[in-house]
LOLOMAR-302804 format. One record per residue (C-alpha): z, x, y; residue in three letters. Coordinates in steps of 0.2 Angstrom, whole numbers, plus 5000, padded with zeros to 4 digits. Example, Ala and Ser with C-alpha at 12.3 -4.5 7.8 and 13.67 -1.06 7.14 Angstrom:
503950624978ALA
503650684995SER
! end
This chain:
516250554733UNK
517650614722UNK
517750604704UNK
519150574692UNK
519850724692UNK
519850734710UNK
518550854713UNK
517250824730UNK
515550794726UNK
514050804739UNK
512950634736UNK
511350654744UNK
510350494749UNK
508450494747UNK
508550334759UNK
509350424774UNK
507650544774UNK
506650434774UNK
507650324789UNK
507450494800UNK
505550514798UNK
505050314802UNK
506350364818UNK
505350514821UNK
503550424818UNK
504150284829UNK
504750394843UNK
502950474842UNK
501950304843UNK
503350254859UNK
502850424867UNK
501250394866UNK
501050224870UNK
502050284887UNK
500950414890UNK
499350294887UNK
500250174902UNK
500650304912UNK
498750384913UNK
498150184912UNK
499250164931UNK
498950304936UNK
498350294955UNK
496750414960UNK
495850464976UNK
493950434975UNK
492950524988UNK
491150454990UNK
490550644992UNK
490950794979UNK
490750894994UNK
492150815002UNK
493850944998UNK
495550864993UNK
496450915008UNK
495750825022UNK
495750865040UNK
496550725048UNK
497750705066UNK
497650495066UNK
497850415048UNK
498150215051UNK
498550115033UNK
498349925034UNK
499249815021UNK
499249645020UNK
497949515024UNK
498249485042UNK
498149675045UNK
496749725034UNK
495949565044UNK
496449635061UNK
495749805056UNK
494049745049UNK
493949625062UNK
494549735081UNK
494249905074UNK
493049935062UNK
491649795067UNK
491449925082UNK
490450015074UNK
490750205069UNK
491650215055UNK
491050255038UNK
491850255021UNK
492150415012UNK
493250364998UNK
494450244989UNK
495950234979UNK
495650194960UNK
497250114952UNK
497549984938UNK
498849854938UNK
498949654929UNK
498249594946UNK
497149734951UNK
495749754939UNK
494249784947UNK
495049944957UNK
495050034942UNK
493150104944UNK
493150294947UNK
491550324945UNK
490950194958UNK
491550114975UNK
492249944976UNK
491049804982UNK
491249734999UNK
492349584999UNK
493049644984UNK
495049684981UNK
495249884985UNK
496150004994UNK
494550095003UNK
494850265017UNK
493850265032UNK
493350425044UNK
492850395061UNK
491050455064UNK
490950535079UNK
492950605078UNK
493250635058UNK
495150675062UNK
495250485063UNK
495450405047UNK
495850235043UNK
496450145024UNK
496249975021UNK
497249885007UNK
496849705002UNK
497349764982UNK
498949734975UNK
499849894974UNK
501349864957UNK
503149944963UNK
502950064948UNK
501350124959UNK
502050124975UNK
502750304978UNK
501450374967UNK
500150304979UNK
500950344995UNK
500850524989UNK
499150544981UNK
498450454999UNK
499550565008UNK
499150704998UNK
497350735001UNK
497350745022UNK
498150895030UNK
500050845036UNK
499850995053UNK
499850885067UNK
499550735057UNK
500450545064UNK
500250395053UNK
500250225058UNK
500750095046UNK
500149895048UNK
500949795038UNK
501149605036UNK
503049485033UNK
503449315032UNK
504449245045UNK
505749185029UNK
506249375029UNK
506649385046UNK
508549385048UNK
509349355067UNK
510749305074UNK
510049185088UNK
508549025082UNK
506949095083UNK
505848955090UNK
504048935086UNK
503348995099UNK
504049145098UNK
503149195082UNK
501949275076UNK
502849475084UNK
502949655080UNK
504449755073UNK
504249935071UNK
505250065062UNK
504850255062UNK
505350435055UNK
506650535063UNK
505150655069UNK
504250535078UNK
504350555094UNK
502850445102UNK
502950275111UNK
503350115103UNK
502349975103UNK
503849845101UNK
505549805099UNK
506449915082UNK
506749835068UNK
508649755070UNK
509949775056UNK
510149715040UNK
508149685040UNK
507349805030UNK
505549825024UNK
504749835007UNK
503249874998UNK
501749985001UNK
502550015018UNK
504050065013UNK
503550195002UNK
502250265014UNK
503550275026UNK
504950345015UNK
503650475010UNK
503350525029UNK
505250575032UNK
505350665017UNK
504050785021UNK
504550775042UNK
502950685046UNK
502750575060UNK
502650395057UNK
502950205062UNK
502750055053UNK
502149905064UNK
502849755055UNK
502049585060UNK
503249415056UNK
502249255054UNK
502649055049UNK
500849075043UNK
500449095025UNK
498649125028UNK
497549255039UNK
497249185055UNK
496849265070UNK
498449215082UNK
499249325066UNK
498049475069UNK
497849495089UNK
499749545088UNK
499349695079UNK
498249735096UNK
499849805104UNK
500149925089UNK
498550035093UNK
498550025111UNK
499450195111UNK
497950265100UNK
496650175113UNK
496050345116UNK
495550385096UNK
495350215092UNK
493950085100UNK
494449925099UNK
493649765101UNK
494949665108UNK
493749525109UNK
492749485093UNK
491649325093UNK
491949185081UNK
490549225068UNK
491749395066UNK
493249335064UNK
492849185054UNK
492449315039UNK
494349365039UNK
495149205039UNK
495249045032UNK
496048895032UNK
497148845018UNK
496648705005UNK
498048594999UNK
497848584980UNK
498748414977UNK
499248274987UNK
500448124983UNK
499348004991UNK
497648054984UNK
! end
């Protein structure tokens, strides 16, 4: 400001002090309301024992996502017999609630992401997804799962489901050509392949992807099985197609390639329709 006489006098403004400590106090409250989110999100392997270290021995880790894969895996694999749960993987999410528990495991039927070791060879282990895993969680789970088994000699398999609406071809695709497998793998994988690769522009997505993204980062071998169905529900046409993804591991993996009704009836079910024009 200058006064009449031309000479330049500092103004000070009480106002513009105050306006820098609300910023400052606001910044603080932002910060740690982001740091409150992040711990709230945060994704955490659970092991059933405290003995159990958190770098696991492991040579075979299969992931299941999905409900026809999760259904496939309950119902061919581990309904053999000889598998046991030894831990889980405790995340929060606005459609994942009950998976939050760290200090006990999920309840049967309930939505979780639970890790399986093979009794009688424990370098077999097997994770089963039926929660909802948020994108904001995705790479975070990929590497805390991934994180706590041993990466020497180690070769993940990936099930994962699609909907045939994803699928893009340049010839029809009849029905009686669904459900099928599509596979995509890490540059150092060098084992068979179940299927068919998956052709250009498709691409996959999700909990896959990120495992998968993971496992060429850090050079380990892996393949995603992708299975495209017209079926919005589990059903177990949907789920015998995965048996061709595993028949290279029939040698670590029993498989029941025949479960009885009673067995596969507790993985599928028929969809309800909710309204209809004529009732």
């Amino acid at each position: 400001m200058a006064t009449f006489f031309g000479e330049v006098l500092s103004v000070y403004s009480r106002a513009v002090e105050e306006d820098d400590d609300d910023d400052l106090t606001q910044n603080e409250e932002d910060e740690q309301i982001r740091r409150e989110i992040e711990e709230k999100r945060s994704v955490r392997v659970q092991w059933m024992s405290q003995t159990d270290t958190r770098s696991v021995s492991c040579s075979h880790l299969i992931i299941a996502v999905g409900l026809n894969a999760t259904g496939f895996t309950s119902a061919y694999v581990l309904s053999c017999g000889g598998w046991s749960a030894v831990g889980w993987v405790s995340l929060w999410n606005e459609r994942s609630h009950s998976s939050s528990r760290t200090d006990s495991a999920p309840v049967p039927g309930q939505p979780a992401c639970v890790l399986y070791q093979q009794e009688h060879n424990p370098s077999v282990m097997m994770c089963v997804c039926t929660c909802y895993v948020a994108e904001d969680q995705l790479f975070q789970w990929a590497e805390k799962v991934l994180g706590c088994v041993q990466k020497r000699a180690l070769t993940v398999t990936v099930l994962s489901d699609c909907v045939l609406a994803e699928y893009k071809a340049s010839d029809y695709l009849s029905g009686n050509s669904t459900p099928f497998l599509r596979a995509l793998k890490t540059a150092t994988y060098t084992g068979a392949v179940a299927c068919p690769l998956l052709e250009q522009p498709n691409i996959i997505t999700g909990l896959s992807a990120a495992v998968l993204s993971h496992c060429q980062v850090h050079q380990i071998p892996a393949v995603v099985y992708q299975c495209y169905s017209d079926v919005t529900h589990p059903d177990s046409v949907t789920m015998e197609t995965y048996k061709a993804a595993l028949t290279g591991l029939s040698a670590a993996v029993k498989m029941n390639r025949c479960p009885t009704s009673e067995i596969l009836q507790k993985f599928t079910r028929v969809s309800e329709v909710q309204s209809n024009l004529y009732t």
